[in-house]
DSSP file (Angstrom, degrees, kcal/mol; ACC not computed):
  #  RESIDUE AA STRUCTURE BP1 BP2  ACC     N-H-->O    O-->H-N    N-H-->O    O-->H-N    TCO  KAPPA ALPHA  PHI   PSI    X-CA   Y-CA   Z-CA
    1    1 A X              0   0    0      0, 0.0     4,-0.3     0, 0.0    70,-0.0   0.000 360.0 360.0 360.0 150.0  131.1   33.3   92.6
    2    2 A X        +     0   0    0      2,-0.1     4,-0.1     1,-0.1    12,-0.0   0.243 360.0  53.6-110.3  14.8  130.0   32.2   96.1
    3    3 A X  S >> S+     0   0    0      2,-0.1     3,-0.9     3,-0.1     4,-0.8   0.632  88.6  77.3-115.4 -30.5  132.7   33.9   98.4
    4    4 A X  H 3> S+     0   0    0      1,-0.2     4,-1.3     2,-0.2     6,-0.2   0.874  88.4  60.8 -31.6 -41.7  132.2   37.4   97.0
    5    5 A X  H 3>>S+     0   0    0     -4,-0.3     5,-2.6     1,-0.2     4,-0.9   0.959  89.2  67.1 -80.6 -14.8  129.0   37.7   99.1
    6    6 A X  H X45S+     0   0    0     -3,-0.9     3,-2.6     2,-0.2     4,-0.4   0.990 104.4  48.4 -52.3 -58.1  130.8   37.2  102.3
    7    7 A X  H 3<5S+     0   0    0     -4,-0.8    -1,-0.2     1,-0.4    -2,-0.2   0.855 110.9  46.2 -45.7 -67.5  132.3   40.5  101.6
    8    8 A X  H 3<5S-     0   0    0     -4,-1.3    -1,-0.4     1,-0.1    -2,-0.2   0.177 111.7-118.1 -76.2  -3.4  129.3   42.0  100.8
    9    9 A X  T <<5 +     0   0    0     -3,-2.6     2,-0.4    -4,-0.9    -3,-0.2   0.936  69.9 145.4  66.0  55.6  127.4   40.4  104.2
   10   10 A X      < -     0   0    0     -5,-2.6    -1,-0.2    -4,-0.4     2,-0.1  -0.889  56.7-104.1-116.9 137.4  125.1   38.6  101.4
   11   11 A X        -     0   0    0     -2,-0.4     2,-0.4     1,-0.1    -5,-0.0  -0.530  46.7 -98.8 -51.7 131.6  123.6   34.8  102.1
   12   12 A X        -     0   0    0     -2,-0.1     2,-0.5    -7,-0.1   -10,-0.1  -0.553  44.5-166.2 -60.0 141.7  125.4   32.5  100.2
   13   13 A X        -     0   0    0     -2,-0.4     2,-0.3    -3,-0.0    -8,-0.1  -0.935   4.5-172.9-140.3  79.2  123.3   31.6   96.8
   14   14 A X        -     0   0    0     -2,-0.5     2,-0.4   -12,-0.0    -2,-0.0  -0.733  11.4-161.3 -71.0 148.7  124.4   28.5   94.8
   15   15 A X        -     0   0    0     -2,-0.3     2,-0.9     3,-0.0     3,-0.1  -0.814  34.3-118.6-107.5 158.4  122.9   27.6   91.3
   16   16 A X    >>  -     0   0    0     -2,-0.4     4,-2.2     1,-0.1     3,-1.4  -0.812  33.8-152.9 -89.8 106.4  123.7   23.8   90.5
   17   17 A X  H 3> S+     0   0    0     -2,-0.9     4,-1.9     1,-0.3    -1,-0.1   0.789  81.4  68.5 -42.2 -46.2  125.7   25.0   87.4
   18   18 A X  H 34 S+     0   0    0      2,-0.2    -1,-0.3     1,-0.2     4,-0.0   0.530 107.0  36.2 -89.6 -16.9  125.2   21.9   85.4
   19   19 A X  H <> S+     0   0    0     -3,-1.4     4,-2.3     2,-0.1    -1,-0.2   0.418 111.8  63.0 -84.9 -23.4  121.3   22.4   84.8
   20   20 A X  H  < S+     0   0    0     -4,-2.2     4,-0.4     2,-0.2    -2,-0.2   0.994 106.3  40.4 -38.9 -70.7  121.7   26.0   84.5
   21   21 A X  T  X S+     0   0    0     -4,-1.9     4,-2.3     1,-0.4    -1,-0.2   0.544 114.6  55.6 -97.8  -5.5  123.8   25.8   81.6
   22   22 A X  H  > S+     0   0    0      1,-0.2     4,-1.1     2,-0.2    -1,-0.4   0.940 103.8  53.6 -75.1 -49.6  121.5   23.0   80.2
   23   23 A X  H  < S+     0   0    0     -4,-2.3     4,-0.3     1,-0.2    -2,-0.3   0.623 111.6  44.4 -69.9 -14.2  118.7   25.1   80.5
   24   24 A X  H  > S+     0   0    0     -4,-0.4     4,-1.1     2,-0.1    -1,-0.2   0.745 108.7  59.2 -43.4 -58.5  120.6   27.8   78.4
   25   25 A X  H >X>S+     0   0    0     -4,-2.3     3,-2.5     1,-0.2     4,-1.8   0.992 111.9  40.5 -30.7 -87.8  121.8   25.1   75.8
   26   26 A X  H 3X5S+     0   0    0     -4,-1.1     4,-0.7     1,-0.3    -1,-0.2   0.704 115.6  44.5 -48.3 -22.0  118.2   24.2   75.1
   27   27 A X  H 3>5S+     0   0    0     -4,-0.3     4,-0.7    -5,-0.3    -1,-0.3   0.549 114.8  57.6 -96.1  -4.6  116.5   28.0   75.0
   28   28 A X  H XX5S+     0   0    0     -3,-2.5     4,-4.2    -4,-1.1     3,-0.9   0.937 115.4  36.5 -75.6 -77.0  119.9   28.9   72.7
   29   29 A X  H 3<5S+     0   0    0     -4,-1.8    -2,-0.2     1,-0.2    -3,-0.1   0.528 120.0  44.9 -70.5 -12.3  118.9   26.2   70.3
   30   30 A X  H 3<<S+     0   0    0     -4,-0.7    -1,-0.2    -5,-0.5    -2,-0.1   0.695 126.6  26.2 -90.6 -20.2  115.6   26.5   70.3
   31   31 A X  H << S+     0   0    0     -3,-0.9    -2,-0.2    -4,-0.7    -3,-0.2   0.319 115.4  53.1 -98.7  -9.0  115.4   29.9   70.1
   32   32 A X  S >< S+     0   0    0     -4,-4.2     3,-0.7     3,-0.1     2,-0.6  -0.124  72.3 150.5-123.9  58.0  118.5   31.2   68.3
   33   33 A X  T 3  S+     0   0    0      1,-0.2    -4,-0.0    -3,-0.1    -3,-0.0  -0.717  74.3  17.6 -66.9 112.7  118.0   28.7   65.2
   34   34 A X  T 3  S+     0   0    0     -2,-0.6     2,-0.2     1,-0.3    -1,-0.2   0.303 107.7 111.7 119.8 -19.8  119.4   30.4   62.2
   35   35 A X    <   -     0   0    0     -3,-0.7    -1,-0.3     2,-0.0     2,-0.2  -0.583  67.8-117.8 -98.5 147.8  121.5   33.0   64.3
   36   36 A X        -     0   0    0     -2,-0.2     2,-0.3    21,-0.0    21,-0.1  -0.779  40.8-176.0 -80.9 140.9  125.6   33.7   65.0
   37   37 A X        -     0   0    0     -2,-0.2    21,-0.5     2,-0.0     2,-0.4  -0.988  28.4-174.0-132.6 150.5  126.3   33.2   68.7
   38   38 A X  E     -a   58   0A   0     -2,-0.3     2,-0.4    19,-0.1    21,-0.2  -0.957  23.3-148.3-123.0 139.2  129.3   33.6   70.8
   39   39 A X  E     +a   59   0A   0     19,-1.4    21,-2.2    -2,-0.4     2,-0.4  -0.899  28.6 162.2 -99.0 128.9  128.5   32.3   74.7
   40   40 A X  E     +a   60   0A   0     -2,-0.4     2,-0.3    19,-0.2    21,-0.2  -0.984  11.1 165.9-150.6 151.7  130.5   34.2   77.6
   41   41 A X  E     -a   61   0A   0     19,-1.1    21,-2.5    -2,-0.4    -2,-0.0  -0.894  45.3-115.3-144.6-174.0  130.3   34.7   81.0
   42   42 A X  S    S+     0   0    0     -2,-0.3     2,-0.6    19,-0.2    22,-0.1   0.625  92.1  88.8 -96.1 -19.4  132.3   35.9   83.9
   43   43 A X    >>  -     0   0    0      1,-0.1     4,-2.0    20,-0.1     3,-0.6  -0.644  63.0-158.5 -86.4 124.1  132.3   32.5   85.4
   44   44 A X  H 3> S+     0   0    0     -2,-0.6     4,-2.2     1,-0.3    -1,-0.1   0.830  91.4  52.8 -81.8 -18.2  134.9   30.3   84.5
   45   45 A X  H 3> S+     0   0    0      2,-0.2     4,-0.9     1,-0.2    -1,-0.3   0.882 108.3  51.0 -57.6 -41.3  132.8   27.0   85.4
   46   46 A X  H <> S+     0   0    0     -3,-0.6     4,-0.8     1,-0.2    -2,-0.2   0.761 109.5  52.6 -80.6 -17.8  130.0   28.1   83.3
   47   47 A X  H  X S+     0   0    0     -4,-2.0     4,-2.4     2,-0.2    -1,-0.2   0.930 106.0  49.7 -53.4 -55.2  132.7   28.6   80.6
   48   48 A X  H  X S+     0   0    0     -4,-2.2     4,-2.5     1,-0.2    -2,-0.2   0.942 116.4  48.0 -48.7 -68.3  134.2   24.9   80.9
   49   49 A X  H  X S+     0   0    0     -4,-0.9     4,-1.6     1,-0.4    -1,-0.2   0.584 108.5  50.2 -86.8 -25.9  130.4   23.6   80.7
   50   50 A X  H >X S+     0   0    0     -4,-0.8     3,-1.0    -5,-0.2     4,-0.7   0.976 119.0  37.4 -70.4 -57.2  129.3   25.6   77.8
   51   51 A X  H 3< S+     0   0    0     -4,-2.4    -2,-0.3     1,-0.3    -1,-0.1   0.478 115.7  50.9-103.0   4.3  132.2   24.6   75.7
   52   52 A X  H 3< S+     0   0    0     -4,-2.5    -1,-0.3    -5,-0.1    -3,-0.2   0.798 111.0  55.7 -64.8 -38.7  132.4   21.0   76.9
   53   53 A X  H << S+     0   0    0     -4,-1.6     2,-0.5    -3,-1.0    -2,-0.2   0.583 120.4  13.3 -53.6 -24.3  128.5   20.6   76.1
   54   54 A X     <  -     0   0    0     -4,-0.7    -1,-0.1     3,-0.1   -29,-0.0  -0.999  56.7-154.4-162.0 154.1  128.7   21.4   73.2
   55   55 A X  S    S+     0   0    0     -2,-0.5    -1,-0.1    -3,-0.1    -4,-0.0   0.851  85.2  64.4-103.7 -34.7  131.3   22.0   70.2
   56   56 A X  S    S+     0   0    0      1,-0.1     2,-0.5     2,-0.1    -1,-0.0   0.725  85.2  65.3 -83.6 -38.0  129.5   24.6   67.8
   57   57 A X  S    S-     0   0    0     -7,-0.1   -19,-0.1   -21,-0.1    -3,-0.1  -0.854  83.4-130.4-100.6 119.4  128.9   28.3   69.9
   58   58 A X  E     -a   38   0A   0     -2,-0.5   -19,-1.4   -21,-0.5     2,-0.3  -0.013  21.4-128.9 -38.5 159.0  132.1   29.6   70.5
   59   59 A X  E     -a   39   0A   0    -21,-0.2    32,-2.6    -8,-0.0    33,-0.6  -0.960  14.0-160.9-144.4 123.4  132.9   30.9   74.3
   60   60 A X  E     -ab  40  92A   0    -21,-2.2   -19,-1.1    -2,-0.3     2,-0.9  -0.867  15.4-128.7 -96.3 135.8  134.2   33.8   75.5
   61   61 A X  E     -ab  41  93A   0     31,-1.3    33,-2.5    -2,-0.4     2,-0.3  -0.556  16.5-152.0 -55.5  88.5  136.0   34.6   78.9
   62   62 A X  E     + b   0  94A   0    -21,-2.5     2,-0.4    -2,-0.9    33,-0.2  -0.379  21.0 178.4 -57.7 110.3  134.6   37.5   80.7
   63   63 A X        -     0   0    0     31,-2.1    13,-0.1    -2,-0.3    12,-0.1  -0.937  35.2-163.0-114.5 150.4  137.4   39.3   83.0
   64   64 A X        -     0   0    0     11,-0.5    -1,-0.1    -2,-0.4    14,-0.1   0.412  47.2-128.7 -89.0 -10.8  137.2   42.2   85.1
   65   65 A X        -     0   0    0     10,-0.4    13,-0.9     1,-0.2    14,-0.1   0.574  63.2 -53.8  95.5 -12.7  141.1   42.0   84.9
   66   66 A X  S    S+     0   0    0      2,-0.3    -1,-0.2    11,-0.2     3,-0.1   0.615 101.6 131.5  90.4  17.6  141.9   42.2   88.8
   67   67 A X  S    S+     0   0    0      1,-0.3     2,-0.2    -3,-0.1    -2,-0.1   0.641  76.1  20.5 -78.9 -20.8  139.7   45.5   88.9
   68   68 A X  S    S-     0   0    0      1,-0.1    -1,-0.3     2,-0.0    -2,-0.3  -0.938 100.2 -81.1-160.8 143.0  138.0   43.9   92.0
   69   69 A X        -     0   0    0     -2,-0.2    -3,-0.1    -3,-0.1    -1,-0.1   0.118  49.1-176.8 -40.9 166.5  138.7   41.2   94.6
   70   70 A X        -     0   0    0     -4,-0.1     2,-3.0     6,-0.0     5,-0.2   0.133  24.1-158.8-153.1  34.4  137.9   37.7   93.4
   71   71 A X  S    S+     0   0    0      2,-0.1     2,-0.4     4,-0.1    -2,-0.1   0.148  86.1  72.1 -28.9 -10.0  138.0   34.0   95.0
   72   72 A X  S  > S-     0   0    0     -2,-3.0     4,-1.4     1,-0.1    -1,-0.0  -0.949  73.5-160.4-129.7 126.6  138.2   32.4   92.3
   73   73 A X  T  4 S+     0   0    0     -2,-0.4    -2,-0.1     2,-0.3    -1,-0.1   0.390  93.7  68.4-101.3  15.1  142.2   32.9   90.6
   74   74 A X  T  4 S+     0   0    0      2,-0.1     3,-0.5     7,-0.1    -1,-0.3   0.790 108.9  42.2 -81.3 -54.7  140.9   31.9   87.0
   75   75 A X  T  4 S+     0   0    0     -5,-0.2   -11,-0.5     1,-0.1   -10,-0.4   0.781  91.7  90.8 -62.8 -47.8  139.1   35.4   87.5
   76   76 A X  S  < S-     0   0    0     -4,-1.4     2,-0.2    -6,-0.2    -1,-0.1   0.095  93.7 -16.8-109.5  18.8  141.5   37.5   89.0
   77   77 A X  S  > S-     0   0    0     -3,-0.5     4,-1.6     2,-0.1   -11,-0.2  -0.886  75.5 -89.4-177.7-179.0  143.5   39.3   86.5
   78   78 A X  H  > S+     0   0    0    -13,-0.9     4,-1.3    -2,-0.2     5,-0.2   0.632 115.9  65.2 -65.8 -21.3  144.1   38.9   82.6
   79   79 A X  H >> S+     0   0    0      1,-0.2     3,-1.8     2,-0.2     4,-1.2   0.942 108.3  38.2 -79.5 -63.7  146.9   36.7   82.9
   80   80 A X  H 3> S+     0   0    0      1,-0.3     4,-1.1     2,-0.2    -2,-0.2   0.671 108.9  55.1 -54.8  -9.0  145.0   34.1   84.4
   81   81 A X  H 3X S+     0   0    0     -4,-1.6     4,-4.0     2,-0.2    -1,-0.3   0.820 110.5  52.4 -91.4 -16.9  142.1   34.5   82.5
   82   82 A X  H <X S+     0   0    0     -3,-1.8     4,-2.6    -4,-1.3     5,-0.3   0.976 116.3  41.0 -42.8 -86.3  144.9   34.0   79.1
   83   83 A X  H  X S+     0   0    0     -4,-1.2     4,-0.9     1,-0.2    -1,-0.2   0.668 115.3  52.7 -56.5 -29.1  146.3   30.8   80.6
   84   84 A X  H  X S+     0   0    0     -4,-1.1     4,-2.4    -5,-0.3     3,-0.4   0.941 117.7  36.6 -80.8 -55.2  142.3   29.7   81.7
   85   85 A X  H  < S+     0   0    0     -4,-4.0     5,-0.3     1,-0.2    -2,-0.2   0.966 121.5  44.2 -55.2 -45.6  140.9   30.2   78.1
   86   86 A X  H  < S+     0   0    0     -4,-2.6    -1,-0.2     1,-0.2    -2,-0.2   0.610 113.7  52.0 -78.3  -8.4  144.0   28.9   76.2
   87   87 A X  H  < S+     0   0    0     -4,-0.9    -1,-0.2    -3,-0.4    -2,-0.1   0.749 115.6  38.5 -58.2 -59.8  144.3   26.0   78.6
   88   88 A X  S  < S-     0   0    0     -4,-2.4    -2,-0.2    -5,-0.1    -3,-0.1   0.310 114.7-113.1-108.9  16.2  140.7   24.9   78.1
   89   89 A X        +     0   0    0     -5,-0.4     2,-0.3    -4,-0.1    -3,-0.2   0.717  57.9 159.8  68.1  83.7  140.6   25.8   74.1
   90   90 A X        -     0   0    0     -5,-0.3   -30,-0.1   -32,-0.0    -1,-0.1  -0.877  57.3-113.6-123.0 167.9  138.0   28.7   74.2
   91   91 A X  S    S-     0   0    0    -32,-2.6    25,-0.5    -2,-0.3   -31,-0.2   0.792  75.3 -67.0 -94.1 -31.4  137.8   31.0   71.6
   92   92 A X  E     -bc  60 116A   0    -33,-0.6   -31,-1.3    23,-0.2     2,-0.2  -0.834  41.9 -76.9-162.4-141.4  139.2   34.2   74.0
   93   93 A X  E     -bc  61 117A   0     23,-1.2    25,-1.2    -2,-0.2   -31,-0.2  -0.919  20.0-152.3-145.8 163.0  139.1   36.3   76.6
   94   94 A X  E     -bc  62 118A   0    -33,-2.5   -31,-2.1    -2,-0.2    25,-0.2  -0.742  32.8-165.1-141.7  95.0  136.9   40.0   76.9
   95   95 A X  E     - c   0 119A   0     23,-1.7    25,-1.3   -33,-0.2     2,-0.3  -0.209  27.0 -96.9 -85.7 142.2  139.1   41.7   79.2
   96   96 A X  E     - c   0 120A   0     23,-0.2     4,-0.4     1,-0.1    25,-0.2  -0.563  44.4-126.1 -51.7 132.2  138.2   45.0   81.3
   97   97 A X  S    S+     0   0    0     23,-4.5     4,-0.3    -2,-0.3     5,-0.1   0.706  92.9  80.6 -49.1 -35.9  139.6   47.7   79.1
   98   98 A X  S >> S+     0   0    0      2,-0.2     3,-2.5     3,-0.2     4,-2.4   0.907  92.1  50.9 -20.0 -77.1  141.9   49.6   81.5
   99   99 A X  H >> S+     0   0    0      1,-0.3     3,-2.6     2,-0.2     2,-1.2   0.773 111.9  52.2 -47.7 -80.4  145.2   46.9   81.2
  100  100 A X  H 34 S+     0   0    0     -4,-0.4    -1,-0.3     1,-0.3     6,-0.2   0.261 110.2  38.7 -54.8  -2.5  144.9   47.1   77.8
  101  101 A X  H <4 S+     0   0    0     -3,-2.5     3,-0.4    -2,-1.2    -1,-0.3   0.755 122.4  50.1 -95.5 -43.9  145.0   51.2   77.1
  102  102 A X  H << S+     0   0    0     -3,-2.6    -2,-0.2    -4,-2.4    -3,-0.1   0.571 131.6  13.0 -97.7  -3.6  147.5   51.3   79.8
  103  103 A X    ><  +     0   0    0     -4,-0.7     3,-2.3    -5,-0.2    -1,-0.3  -0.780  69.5 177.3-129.3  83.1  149.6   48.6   78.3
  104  104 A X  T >  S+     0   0    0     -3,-0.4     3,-0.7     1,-0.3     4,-0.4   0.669  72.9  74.5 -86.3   0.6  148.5   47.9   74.6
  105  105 A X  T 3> S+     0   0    0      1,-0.2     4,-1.0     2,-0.2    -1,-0.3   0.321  79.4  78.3 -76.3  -0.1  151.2   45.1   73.8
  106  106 A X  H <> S+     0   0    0     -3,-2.3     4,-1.4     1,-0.2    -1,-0.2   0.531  92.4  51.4 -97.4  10.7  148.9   42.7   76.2
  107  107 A X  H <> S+     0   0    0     -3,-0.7     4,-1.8    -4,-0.2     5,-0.4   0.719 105.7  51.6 -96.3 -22.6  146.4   42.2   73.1
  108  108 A X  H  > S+     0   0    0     -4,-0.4     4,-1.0     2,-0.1    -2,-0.2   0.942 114.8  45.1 -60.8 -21.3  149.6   41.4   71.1
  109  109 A X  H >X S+     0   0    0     -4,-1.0     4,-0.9     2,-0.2     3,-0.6   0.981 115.9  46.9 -60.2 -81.8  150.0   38.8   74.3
  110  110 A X  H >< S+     0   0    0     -4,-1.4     3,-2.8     1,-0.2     5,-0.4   0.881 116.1  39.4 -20.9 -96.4  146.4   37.7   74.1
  111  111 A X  H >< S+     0   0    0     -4,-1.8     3,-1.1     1,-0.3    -1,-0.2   0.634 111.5  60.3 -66.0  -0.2  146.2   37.1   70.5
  112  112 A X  H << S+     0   0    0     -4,-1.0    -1,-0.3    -3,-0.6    -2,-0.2   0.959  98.8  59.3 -71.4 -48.2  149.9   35.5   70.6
  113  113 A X  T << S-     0   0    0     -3,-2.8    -1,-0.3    -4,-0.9    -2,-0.2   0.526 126.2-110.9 -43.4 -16.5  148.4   33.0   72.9
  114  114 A X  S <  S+     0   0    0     -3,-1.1     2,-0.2    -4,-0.3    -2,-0.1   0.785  80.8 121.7  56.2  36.4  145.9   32.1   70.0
  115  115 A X        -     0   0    0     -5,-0.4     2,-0.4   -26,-0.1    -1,-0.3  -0.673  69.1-114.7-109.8 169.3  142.7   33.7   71.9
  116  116 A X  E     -c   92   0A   0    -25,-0.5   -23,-1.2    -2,-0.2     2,-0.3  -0.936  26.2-136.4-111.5 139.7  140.8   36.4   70.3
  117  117 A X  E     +c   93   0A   0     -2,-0.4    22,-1.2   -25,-0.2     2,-0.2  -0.902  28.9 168.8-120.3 118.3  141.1   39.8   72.3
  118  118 A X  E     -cd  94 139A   0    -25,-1.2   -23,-1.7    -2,-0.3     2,-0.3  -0.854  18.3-156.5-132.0 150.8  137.6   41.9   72.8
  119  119 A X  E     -cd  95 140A   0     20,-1.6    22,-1.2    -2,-0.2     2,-0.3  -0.703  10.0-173.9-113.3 168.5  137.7   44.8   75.3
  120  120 A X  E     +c   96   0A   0    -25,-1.3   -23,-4.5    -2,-0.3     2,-0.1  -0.920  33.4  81.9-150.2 172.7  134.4   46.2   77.1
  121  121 A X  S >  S-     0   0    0     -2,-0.3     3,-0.8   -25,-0.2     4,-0.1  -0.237  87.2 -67.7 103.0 177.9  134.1   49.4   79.5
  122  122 A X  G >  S+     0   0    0      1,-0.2     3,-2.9     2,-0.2    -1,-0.1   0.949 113.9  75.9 -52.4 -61.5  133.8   53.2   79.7
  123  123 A X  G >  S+     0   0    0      1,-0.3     3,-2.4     2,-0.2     7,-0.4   0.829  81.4  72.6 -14.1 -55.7  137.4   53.6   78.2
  124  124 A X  G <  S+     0   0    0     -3,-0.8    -1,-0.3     1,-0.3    -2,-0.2   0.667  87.3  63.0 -51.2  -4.1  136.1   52.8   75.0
  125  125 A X  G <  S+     0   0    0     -3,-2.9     2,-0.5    -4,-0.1    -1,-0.3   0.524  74.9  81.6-102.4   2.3  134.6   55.7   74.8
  126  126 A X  S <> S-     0   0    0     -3,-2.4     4,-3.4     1,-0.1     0, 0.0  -0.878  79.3-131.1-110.1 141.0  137.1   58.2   74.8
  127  127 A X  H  > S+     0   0    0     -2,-0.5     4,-2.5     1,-0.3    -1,-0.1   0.669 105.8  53.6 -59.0 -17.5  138.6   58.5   70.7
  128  128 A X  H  > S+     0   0    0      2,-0.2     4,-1.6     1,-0.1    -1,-0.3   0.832 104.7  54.9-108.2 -17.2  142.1   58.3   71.3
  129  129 A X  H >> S+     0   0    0     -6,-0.2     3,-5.2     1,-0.2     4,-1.0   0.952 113.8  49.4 -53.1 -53.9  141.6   54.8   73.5
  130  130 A X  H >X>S+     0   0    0     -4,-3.4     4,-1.4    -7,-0.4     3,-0.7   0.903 105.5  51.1 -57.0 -46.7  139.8   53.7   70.2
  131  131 A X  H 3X5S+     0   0    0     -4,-2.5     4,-1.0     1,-0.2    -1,-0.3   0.839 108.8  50.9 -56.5  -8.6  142.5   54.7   68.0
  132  132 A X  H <X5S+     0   0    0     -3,-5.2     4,-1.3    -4,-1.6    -2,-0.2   0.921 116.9  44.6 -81.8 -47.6  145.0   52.7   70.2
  133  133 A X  H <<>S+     0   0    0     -4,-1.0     5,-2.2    -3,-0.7    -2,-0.2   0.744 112.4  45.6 -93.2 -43.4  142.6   49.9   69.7
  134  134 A X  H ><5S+     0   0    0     -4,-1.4     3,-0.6     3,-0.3    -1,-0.2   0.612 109.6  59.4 -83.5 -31.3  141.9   50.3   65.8
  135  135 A X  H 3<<S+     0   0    0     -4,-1.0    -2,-0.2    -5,-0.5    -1,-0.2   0.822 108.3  48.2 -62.7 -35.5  145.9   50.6   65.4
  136  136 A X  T 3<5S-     0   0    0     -4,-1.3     3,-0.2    -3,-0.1    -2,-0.2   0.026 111.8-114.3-103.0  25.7  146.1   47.0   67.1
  137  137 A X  T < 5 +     0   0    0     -3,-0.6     2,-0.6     1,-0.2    -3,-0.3   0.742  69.7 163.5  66.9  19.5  143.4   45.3   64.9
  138  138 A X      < -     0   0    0     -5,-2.2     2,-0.7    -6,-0.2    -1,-0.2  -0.410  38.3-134.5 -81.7  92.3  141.4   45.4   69.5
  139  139 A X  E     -d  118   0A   0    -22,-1.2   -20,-1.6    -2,-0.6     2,-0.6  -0.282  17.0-152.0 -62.2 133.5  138.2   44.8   69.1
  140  140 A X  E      d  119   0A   0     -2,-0.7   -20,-0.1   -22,-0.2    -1,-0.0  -0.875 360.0 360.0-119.1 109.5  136.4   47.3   71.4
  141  141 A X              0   0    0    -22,-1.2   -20,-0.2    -2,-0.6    -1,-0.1   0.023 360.0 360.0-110.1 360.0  132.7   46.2   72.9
C-alpha cells in the first residue's frame, strides 16, 4: 500500500502492479508444473489481477482484520475484506486470528458468504483457540 509509508516517514515506492503479477504468473507456471497452488496476498489489487489473469490458481485474501491502520478500506477489517472477496468471486479470505477466537460465529459469517475461512497468527498456538477452531470445521494456518 503506498500511504502506509507516510506514517512511517518512508519514500513512497510504487511497483507497476500489472507486470509484477505477470512476472509471478509466468515463474508459477513455469516452475510450479505438476503442483496445488492457492495465490494470496495482502493487496487487494494484486488479488483482482491474479484472479482476473488467470482462471485455474485459486486466490486468497490476506487481512490483518483492522489490527493496524490501512488506506486502502478493502484492507481494513474482516468485513470488508468478506464483501471484497465475495464481490470479486475469490475463493476467501485469511483473516488475522484474533476477531475470530473473540467472536467465532464470524467463520460461520465468512463461510455463509460462500468464501472459505483460513486463520493465521500467534493465537493459533494456544490449544483451546484450536479447539474453538477444530469445533467450527476453521482452518488454522
Amino acid at each position: 500500500m503506498l500511504y502506509e509509508s507516510e506514517e512511517e516517514e518512508m519514500d513512497t515506492y510504487a511497483v507497476e502492479l500489472n507486470s509484477f503479477v505477470d512476472t509471478v504468473l509466468t515463474q508459477a507456471y513455469e516452475l510450479g508444473q505438476g503442483r496445488n497452488m492457492i495465490f494470496s496476498s495482502f493487496n487487494p489489487d494484486i488479488c483482482l489481477l491474479l484472479s482476473f489473469k488467470q482462471p485455474s490458481i485459486p486466490v486468497l485474501f490476506l487481512t490483518d482484520s483492522g489490527a493496524s491502520p490501512i488506506g486502502d478500506i478493502r484492507a481494513s477489517s474482516l468485513q470488508e475484506g468478506v464483501r471484497f472477496a465475495s464481490r470479486w468471486n475469490l475463493l476467501g479470505v485469511v483473516s488475522q486470528a484474533e476477531p475470530l477466537v473473540l467472536c467465532p460465529r464470524l467463520v460461520r459469517v465468512v463461510k455463509e458468504s460462500g468464501l472459505v475461512c483460513v486463520s493465521y497468527g500467534t493465537l493459533n498456538n494456544d490449544p483451546a483457540n484450536v479447539k474453538v477452531s477444530v469445533s467450527d470445521y476453521w482452518p488454522v494456518c
